[in-house]
N, C-alpha and C positions, 0 to 999 in steps of 0.2 A: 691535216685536219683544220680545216674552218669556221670562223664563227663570225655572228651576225655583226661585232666590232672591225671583221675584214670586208664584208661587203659595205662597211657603212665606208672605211678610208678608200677601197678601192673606185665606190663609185662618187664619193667627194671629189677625188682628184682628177675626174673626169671634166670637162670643157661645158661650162653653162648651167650645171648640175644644181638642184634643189631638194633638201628633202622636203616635204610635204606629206603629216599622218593622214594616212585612206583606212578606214573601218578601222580606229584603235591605232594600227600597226606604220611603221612607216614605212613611206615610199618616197624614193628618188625617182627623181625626172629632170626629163632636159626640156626647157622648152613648154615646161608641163603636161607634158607626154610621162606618164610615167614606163620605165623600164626596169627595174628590181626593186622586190619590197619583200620586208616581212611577211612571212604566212603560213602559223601555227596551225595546225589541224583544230579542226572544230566535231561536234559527237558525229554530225552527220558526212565528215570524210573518215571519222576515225570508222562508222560503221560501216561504211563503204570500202575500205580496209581491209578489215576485219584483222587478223594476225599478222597480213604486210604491211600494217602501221609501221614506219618509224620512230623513232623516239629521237629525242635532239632539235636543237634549231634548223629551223626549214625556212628559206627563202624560197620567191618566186622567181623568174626572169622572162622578159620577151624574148620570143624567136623568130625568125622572119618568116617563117610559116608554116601552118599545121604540121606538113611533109619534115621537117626539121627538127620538130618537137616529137613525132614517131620516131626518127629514126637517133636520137638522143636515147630515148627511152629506152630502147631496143637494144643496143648496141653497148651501154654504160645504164645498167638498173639499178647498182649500186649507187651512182651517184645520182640518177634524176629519174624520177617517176611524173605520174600525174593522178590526177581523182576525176570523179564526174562532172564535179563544177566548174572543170577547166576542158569538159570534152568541144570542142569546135570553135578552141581558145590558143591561140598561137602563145605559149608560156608553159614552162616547166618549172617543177617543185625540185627544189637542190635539196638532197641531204648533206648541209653543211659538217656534218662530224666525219665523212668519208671522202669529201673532196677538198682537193691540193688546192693552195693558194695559186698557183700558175691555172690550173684551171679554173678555178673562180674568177681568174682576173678577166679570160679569155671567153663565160661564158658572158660574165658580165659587160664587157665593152662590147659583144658582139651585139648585146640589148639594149646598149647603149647607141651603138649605129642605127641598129634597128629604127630608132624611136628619136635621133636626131635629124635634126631639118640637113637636106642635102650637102648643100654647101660647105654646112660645120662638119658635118663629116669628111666629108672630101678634103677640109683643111685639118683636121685631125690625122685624116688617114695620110698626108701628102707629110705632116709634120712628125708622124710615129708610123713609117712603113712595116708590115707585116713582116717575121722572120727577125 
């Protein structure tokens, strides 16, 4: 179980990182790209919802694209959903009270790649290989 104090140290500890508050909430960025932030439901996702609201701290995160973010969804609904405001928006909603800190860290550095400049990733990826 996760909370918004593990995405805040996972994605600190990440190479170039800033947080920076967007609408209220914060968000970290590399580069000022943002990739995970804060993002509490508001009436008109909770209506959009309707009883498949969750309840608990909800972060966002980048994905590298639409295709990525269906099949997240799809596959792990327990851990990540989305609403309408995020329809033809490469980003998924974490329900942080059901996902593992190993996957938080994995979905979070993935949107961390995502949204860093080539290089720094390439030297991130060359200095922390996969596996």
């Amino acid at each position: 179980m996760a909370t918004m104090a593990d995405v805040e140290r996972i994605a600190e500890a990440l190479p170039d990182v800033a947080m920076k508050p967007a609408w209220g909430n914060r968000m970290w960025r590399v580069h000022g790209r943002g990739f995970v932030w804060e993002r509490p439901l508001n009436r008109t996702d909770l209506a959009a919802l309707g009883n498949a609201a969750p309840g608990g701290e909800i972060a966002a995160a980048r994905v590298e694209h639409e295709v990525v973010k269906e099949a997240m969804v799809a596959s792990e609904p327990d851990l990540f959903f989305t609403i309408p405001h995020f329809d033809d928006y490469a980003a998924v909603l974490i329900r942080l009270g059901a996902i593992g800190a190993d996957r938080l860290r994995e979905v979070i550095v993935d949107a961390w790649l995502d949204r860093a400049p080539a290089r720094l990733a390439e030297q991130y990826l060359s200095d922390n290989p996969p596996g």
